[in-house]
N, C-alpha and C positions, 0 to 999 in steps of 0.2 A: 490301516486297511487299504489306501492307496495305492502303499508300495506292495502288498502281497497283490493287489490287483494288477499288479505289474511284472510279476512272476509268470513265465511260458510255461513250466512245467502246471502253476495253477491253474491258468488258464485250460491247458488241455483236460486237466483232472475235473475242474466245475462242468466243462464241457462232454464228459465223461460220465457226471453225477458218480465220480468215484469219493465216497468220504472216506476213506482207510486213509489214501495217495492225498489228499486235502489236508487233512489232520498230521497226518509225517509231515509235509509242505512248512506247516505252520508253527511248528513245533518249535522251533528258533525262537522264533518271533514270543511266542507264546508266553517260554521262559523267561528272556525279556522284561513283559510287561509282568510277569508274576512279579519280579522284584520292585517293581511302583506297587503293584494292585493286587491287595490280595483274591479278588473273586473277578472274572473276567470269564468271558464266552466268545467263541469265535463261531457264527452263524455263514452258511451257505447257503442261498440261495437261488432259484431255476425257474422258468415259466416251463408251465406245462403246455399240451398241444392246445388247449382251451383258452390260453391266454393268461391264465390264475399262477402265482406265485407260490411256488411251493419252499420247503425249510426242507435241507439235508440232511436229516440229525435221526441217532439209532437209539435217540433216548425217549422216553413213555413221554415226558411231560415236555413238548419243545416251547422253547422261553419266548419264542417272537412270534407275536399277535401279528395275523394278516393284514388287517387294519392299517399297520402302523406303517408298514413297506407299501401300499397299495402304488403308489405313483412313481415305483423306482423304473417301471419296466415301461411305461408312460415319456416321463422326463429325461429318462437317461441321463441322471445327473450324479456326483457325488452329494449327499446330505447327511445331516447329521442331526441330534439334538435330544431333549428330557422326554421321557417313557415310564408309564406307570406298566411295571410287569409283575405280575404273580405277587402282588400286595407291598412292589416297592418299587424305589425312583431310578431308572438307570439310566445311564451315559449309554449313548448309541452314535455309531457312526457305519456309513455302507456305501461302498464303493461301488458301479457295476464294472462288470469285467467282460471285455472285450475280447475275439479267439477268433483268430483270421477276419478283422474288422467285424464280426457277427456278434451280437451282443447273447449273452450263453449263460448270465445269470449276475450275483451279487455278492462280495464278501463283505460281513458287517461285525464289527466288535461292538461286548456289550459289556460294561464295568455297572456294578451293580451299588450305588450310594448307601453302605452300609456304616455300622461302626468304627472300621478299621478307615475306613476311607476316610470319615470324618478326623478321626486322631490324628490325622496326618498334618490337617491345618491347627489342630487343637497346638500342637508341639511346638508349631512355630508363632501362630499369635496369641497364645496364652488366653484362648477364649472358650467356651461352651460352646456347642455345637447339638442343635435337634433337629428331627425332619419328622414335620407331623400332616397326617392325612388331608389334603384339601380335596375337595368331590366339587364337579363341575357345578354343583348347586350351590356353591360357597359354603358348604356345611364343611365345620372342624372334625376331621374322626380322629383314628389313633396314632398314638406314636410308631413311627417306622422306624427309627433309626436316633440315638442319642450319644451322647459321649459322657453323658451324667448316668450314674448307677441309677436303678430304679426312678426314670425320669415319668413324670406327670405330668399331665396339661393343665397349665392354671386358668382354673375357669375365669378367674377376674379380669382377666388380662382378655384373654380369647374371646370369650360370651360381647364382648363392644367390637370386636374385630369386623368389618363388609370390606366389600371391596373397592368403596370410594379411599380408604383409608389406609390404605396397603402403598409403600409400605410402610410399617408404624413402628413409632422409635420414641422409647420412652427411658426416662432417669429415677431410676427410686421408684418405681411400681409398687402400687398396694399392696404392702403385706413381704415385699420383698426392698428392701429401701438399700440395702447393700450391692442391688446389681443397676447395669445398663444393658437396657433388651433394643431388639433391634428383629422385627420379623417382615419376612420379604417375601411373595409369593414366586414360586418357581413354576416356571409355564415349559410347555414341546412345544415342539417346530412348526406348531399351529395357533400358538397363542391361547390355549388351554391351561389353566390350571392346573397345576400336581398336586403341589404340597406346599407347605410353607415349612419355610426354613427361620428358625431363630439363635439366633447370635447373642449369645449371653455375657459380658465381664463382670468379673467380681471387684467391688469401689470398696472394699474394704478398706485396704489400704491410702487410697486418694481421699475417705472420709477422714481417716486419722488425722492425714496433714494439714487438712482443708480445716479439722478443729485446734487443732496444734496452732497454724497459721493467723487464725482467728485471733484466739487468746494473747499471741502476740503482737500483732496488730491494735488491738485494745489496749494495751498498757504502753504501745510505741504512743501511739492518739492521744490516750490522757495526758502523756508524759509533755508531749507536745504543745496540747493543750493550753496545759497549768503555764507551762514556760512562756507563751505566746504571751497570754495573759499578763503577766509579770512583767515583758518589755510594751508592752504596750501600754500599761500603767505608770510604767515610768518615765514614758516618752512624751505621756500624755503632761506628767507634772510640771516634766525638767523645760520641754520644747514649746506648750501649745498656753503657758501662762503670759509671758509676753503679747502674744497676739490675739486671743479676748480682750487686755485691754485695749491693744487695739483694733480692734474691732468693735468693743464697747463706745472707742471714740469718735468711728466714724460713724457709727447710728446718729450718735447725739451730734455730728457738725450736719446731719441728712435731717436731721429735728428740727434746728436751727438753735440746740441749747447753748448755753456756753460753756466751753470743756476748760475742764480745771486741769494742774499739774500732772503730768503723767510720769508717774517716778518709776524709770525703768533703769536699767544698765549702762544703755545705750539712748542717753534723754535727747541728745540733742537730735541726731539725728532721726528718730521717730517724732523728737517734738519738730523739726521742720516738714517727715510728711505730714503730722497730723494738723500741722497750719495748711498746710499744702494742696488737701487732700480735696476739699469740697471744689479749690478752683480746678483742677485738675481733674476731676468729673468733670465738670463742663467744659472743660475743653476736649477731651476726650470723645462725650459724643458728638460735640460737632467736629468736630475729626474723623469720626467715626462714620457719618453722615456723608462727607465730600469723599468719604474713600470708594464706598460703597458705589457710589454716584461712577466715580472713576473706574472703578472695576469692570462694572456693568458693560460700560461702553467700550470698553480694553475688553474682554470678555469676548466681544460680539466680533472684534477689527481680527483680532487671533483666529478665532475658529474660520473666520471669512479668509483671513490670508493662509490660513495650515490647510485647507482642504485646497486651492489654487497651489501651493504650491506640491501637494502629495498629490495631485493630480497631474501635476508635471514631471515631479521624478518618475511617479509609476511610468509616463508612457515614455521616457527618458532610459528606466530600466530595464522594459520590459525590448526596446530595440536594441539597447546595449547586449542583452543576455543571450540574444536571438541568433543577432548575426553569424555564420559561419566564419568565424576567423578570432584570435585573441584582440580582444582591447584593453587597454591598461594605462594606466597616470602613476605619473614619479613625482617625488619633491623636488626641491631644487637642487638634492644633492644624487640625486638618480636612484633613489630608495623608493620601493613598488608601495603606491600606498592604495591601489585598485586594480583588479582584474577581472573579466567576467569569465562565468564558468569551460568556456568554452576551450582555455585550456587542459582541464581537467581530460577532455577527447583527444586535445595536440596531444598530451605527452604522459597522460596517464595520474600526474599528481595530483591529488586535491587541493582547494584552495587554500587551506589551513596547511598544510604541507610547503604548499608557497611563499604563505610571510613567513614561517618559522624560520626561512634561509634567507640572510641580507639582501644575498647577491645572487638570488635564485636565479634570472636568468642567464646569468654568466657562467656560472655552475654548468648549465646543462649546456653549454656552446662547444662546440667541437673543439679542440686544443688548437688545432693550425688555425681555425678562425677569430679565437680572443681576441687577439692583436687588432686587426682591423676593426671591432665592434667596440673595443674599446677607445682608438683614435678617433671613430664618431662620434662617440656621446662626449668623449671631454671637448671637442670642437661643438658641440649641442650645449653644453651646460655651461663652455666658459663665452663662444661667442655667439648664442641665441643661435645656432642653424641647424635647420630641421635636417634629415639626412632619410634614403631608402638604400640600403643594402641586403646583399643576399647572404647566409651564410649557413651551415648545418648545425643542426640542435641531435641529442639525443634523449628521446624520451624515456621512461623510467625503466622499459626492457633493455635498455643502450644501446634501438633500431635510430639510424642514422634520419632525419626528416630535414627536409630542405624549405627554408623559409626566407619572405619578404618580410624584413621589418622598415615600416614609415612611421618615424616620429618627425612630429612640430611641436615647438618649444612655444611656451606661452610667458612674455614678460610683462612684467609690474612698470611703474613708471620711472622707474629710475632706469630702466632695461637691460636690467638682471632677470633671470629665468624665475620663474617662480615654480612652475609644474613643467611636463613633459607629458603630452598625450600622443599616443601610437597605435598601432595595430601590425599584428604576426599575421600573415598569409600564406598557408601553407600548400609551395605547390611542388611536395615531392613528386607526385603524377604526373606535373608535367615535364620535372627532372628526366622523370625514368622516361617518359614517351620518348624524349627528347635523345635519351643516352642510345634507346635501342634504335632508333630509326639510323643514328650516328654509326653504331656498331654492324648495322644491316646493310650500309655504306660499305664498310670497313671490312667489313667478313667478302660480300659481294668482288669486293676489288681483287683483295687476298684468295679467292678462287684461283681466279682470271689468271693470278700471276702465278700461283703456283703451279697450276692446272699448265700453263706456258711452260712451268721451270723443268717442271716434271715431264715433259716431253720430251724436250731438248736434253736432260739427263738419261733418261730412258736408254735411247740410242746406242748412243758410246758406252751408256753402262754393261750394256748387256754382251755388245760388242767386245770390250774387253775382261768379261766376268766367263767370257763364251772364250776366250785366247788362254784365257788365266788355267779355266777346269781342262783344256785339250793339253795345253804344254804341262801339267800336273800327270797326266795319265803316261805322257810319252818319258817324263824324265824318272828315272828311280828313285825309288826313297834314298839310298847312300848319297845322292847327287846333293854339292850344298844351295842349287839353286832351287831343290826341290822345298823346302823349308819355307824359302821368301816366297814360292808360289802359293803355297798352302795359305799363308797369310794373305795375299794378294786376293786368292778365290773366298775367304773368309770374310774380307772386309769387304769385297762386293757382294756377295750376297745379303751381306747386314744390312749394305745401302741401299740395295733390292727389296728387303723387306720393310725398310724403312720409306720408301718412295711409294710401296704399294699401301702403306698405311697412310702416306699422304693424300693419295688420289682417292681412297676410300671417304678419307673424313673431308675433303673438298667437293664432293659429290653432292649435288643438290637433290632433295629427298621433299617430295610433297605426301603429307600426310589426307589418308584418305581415314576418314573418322567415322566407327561405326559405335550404334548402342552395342555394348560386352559386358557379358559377365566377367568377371575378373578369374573368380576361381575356374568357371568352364575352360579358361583360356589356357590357366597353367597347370592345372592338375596334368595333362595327357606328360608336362613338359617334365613336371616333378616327380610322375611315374616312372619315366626313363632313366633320370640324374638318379632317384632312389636306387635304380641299380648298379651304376660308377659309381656312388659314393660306399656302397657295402661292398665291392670289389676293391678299391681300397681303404677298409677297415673303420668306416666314417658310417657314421648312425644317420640320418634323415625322418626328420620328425616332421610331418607335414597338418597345420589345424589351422583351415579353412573357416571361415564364419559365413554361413551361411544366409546369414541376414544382410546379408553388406548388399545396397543397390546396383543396378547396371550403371557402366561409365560409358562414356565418350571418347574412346580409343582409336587408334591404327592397329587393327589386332595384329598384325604381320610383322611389325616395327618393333613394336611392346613386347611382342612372344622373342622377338630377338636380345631385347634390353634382357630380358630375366634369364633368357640363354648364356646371354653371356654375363653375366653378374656373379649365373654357379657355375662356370667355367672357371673362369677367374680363380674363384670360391676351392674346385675342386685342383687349381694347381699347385698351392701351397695349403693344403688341409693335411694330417698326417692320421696315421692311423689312432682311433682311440677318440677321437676328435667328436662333438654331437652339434649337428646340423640342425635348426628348429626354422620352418618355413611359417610363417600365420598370417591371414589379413583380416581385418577389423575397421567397422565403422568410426570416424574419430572427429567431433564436430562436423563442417562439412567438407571432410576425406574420407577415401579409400585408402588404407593403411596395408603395403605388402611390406612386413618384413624380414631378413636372412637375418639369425645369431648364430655368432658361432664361437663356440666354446671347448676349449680345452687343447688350445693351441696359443703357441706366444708369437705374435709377429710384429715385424718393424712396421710405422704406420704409413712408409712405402710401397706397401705390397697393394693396398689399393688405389694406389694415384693410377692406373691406365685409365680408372671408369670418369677421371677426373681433367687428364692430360693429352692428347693426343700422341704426344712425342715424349713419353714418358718414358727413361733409361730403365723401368723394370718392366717396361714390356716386350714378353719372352714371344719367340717364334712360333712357338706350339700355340700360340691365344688366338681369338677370335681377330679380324683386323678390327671388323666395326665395333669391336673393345669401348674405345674412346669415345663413339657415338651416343653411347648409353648416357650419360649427363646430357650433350643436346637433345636427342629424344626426349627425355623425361620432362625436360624444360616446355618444348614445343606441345607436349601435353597441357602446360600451365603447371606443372607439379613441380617436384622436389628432393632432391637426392641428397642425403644426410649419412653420413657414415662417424660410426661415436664408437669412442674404446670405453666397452660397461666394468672391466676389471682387468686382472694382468691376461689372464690368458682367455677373456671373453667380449667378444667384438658383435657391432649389428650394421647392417645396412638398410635402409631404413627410403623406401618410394611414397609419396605420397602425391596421389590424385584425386582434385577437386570432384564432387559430385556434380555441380552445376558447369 
């Protein structure tokens, strides 16, 4: 119902109160569901000028009670749900339908819960299926609807049914001991009562095994039984006769009688415990007596010393676990036999991850730094000295991270190392502050000097690029100095375009940052390129997302990046070629990216947006080409270019939201 409510041609026709152009509309649809359902109705609905809801229908008897629609034209909402119509239970659902934003009426489908409807679940869970009359007054009437021939309401069952007891689920019913019922009352979308529905299986079969099973089980029992019996009589004769007598003998030494010869197998030594036995009672409890004694007070020293000391580890652990930074202890052969979780953030592994490898943090040290981390610790382990070095780790995405490790070695008395306690501090951030301010230096200098070099080239270049193109025009082609002129005008100009892409990308650029829509920005850009790229024979597929938040832009800079990104893009694409532009929300980034597919190139052809001085960049390109990566930077963002397959490539911006 929602998707025909979704239909403009329906739209108009409801709008219309045309049913012929409604009923053609739906016809598709219709066929459709006939193959799930065999009885099904497709209702129209319209408000009159009074406000009242009227039905579209050219039939005498129309199936949809006023009642039941009352709050569509109210609510405005899609609903749905159970309907007593014309003496049965039906499936309803109604959409309203909207015509130039004006609401214009209602389309509703109605499947009516008949026989066929029910067999449908019958085939698949092999169960009984009935729908019998429930009336708002909790009274049982007739059957509507059964999957059993000639089905009947069993009074025995129903006559105890209310509705605290609903719903009721019984094994073996009076009179019917071969089934399991299961009845449930079915309510509308008012919490009204319809019907009840009962769900019947036949335990015929489950009784058979259940007696089969039985019979079995009774003769496995006796059998077991008997046998039990048997070693248990013999165990009683073979094993339990020596030891009544003795235990007859230690009554009589607890009497004070005088015990006569005990003719066993084993005389002597039962005859030394049974001399034995009475003094060994008494010694026993008073043994017994000083233990107890001792306990007591041992008992008391324990619980007193275990809660002082889990009172110490706790807050022991809990500043260990806390700290921002790894803490950890080694044995004395540098094997981790502690760490707290707080690696788990450094580098990604868990802690169980961490013992399972000996030499886990060795493992994860950058190759050019083992050397030095490992001449620390054997000068730590062989002559007690603590050591702080710096060196690079990679955590478990193998992102490079820059760490302080301070270990102090702890010795025993003979002053040999016994443990090793440390701490990693991790100050990649201040690496990188540190690298850029270095490089900010460094860039700044490298202006100044080029920006100098480039002058002083300038001059003469043009000077002799301007000698070079006049003596070319004066000498003739047959002349063979006209040859070396051509080259001479060729390679100044190269050096001409190469000096102009220098002074370009040595240009200091302040970024003026406004809140942007992203796609506002490049639609107007990707309108334009859509028509260069179908002029040569390149498809352009542009899908925007329009949920993506505003950024923090240079709109002026940024519209240049993407300029020249399909410039590029359209210098080496060939015909045949498909261009797909999209951007999309992705954690916190704004996602633009170019694919492009169906073209093979070398992974040369995009170093310009990479290099400034890059040998494949052609004359016909953009100069501020090579800008595009520092702009994108200077946004905080990210420029990625990935080959997805042989002849399928993406370029890939991303900028932060915040």
């Amino acid at each position: 119902a929602k998707e025909a409510s979704m239909n403009t041609c329906l739209k108009e026709a409801l709008a219309q109160e045309d049913l012929q152009k409604l009923r053609k509309i739906c016809t598709q649809s219709h066929q459709t569901l006939r193959g799930c359902f065999k009885s099904l109705g497709w209702r129209f609905l319209v408000m009159d000028k009074n406000g009242k809801t009227l039905e579209l229908s050219d039939e005498k008897n129309k199936c949809v009670p006023k009642n039941l629609f009352r709050d569509w034209f109210t609510k405005k909402i899609p609903q749905s749900g159970l309907a007593l119509v014309n003496g049965k239970i039906v499936i309803w659902g109604a959409v309203p339908v909207y015509n130039e934003k004006e609401l214009v009426g209602a389309v509703a489908i109605i499947i009516p819960i008949d026989k066929h409807f029910l067999m449908s679940f019958t085939s698949i869970f092999k169960v009984s299926y009935t729908l019998v009359e429930y009336t708002k007054n909790y009274k049982i009437g007739a059957v509507l609807a059964s999957t059993e021939p000639n089905k009947s309401i069993d009074t025995a069952i129903y006559s105890q049914l209310d509705a605290s007891k609903l719903p009721y689920f019984c094994v073996s019913p009076q009179g019917l001991s071969h089934k399991a019922m299961l009845i449930t009352p079915l309510k509308d979308f008012q919490n009204v009562p319809l019907a009840l529905l009962e769900i019947a299986a036949d335990r015929t079969h489950s009784l058979e095994l259940l007696t089969e099973y039985k019979k079995n089980m009774i003769l496995v029992g006796a059998a077991g039984f008997l046998l039990s019996l048997g070693i248990i009589f013999w165990i009683t004769i073979i094993f339990t006769r020596p030891i009544g007598k003795l235990v007859r003998a230690a009554q009589e030494i607890a009497s004070g009688k005088t015990i006569k010869e005990i003719k066993l197998r084993y005389r002597d030594e039962i005859g030394i415990l049974a001399q034995s036995l009475s003094e060994m009672l008494k010694s026993l409890e008073e043994s017994h007596r000083q233990i107890k004694d001792y306990a007591e007070n041992l008992e008391k020293k324990v619980r007193e010393r275990t809660k002082a000391l889990t009172e110490s580890e706790e807050k022991y652990r809990t500043l260990v676990e806390n700290v921002p930074l790894v803490v950890y202890r080694t044995d004395a052969t540098g094997t981790l036999t502690f760490v707290n979780k707080y690696i788990e953030k450094l580098l990604g592994f868990s802690i169980e991850e961490v013992f399972e490898k000996k030499d886990f943090l060795l493992s994860r040290i950058v190759e050019e730094d083992k050397e030095i981390y490992r001449k620390h610790w054997k000068e730590c382990l062989e002559k007690a000295k603590g050591f702080e070095i710096e060196y690079r780790m990679l955590d478990k995405d193998n992102q490079i991270l820059y760490v302080v490790d301070h270990a102090i070695p702890e010795t025993g008395k003979d002053g040999g190392v016994k443990s090793v306690d440390g701490i990693i501090v991790d100050v990649t951030d201040r690496r990188k502050a540190q690298e850029k301010i270095l490089q900010a230096e460094e860039l700044k200098a490298l202006r100044e000097i080029s920006a100098r070099l480039a002058h002083e080239i300038r001059n003469p270049l043009t000077v002799a690029g301007g000698f070079a193109r006049q003596l070319l025009k004066n000498i003739p082609e047959g002349d063979p100095a006209h040859k070396k002129l051509e080259i001479i005008a060729s390679e100044v100009e190269r050096l001409e375009h190469i000096l102009k892409t220098t002074l370009e990308y040595i240009k200091p650029r302040v970024l003026i940052f406004k809140e942007t829509n992203l796609n506002e920005l490049v639609q107007p850009l990707l309108t334009t390129f859509k028509d260069k790229f179908l002029e040569a024979g390149v498809q352009l597929e542009i899908d925007l997302d329009p949920s993506i938040p505003s950024l923090h832009l240079d709109p002026d800079l940024f519209r240049q990046v993407v300029e020249n990104i399909l410039e590029l893009i359209l210098s080496f694409t060939t015909e045949g070629a498909h261009i797909r532009v999209q951007s999309y929300p992705e954690n916190n980034y704004v996602i633009l990216a170019v694919t492009i597919e169906g073209v093979e190139l070398k992974d040369e052809k995009f170093d310009p947006l990479l290099s400034p001085f890059s040998p494949t960049l052609e004359k016909n390109l953009p100069l501020g080409l090579p800008l595009t990566k520092i702009i994108i930077e200077k946004h905080n963002g990210l420029l990625k270019i990935d080959k997805l397959g042989k002849h399928t490539y993406s370029v890939t911006i991303s900028i932060p939201t915040t």
